[in-house]
N, C-alpha and C positions, 0 to 999 in steps of 0.2 A: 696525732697527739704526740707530744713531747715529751722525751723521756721524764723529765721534773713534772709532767702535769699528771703522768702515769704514776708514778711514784706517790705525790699527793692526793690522788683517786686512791689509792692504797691504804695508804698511812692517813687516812683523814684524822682526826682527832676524836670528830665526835661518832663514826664508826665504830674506830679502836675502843671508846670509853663505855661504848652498846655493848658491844662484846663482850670486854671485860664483865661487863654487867649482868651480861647473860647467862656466864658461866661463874657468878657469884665470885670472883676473882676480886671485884673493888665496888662496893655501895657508894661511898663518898670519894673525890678524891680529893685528898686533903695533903698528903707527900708523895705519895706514887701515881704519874702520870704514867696511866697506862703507852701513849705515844712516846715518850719519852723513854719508859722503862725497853720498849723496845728498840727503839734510835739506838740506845746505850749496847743494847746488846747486839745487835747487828756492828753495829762500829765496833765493839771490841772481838766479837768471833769473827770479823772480815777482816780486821787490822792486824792480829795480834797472833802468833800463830801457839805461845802456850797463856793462855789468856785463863784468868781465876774470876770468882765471887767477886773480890774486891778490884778488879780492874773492872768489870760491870759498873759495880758502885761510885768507882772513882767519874768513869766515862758518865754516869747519871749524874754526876751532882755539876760537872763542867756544861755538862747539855744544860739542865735546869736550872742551874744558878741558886736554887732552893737547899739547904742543909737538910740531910737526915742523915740518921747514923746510923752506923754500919749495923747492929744487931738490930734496927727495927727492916731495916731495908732487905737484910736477911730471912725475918722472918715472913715478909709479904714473901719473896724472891720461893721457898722451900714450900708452901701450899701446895696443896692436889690442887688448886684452881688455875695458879700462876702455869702450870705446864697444861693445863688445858686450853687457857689464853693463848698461849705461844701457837698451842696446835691449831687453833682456829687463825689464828694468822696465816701461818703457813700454808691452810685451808685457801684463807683470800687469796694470798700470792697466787698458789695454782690455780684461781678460780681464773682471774683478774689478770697474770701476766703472761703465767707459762701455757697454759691452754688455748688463752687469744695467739701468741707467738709459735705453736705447732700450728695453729690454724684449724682447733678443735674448739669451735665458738659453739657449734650445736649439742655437745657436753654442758649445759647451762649449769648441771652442781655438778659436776667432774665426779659424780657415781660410779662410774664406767672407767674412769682414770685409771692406768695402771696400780698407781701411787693410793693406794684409797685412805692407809694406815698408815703409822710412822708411830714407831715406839722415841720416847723421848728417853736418852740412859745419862748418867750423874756418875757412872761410876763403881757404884756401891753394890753392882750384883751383879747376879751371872746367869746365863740362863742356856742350855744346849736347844739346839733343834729338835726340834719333836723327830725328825726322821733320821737322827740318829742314836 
């Protein structure tokens, strides 16, 4: 399999659109494509190395071609669901790319994966070690 046809086993659409769905993140999608919302953001945290909101936003409306503005884009973007999406992506990636590429295929849901959790952080708080 070819790295573009890997990638598109990934990033299918209507996958991506289940998901989102699943974690109540988008009922309709009517401006935010979930595939898309994420295209945008992988291109700009891969490209960009002090990358904001609005380079996100700017990177989605060039992917999509579709106008929306910055404060509704914002607020789909700031949900408790939009960071659960992301996590469940990150989920497939380890399912789908990094665990076939160790050559831990028999991990079917990467339970056992070192990796189990990943806190998603914005910024805005602080938190010490429990052990210390």
């Amino acid at each position: 399999m070819t790295l573009t046809e890997q990638i598109n086993t990934i990033f299918d659409a209507k996958r991506l659109f289940k998901l989102a769905s699943d974690k109540a993140f988008i009922q309709l999608s009517r401006q935010i494509n979930p595939r898309n919302l994420l295209l945008a953001i992988i291109q700009t945290l891969g490209c960009q190395s002090k990358a904001n909101l609005a380079d996100i936003h700017r990177n989605y409306l060039a992917n999509k071609g579709m106008a929306i503005q910055y404060k509704l884009f914002h607020n789909q973007i700031k949900k408790e669901q939009c960071s659960e999406f992301i996590k469940g992506c990150f989920k497939l990636v380890m399912k789908h790319w990094v665990l076939r590429s160790l050559k831990l295929t028999s991990l079917t849901t990467g339970a056992n994966f070192p990796f189990s959790e990943k806190k998603l952080h914005d910024g805005c708080s602080f938190q010490l070690h429990d052990g210390l």
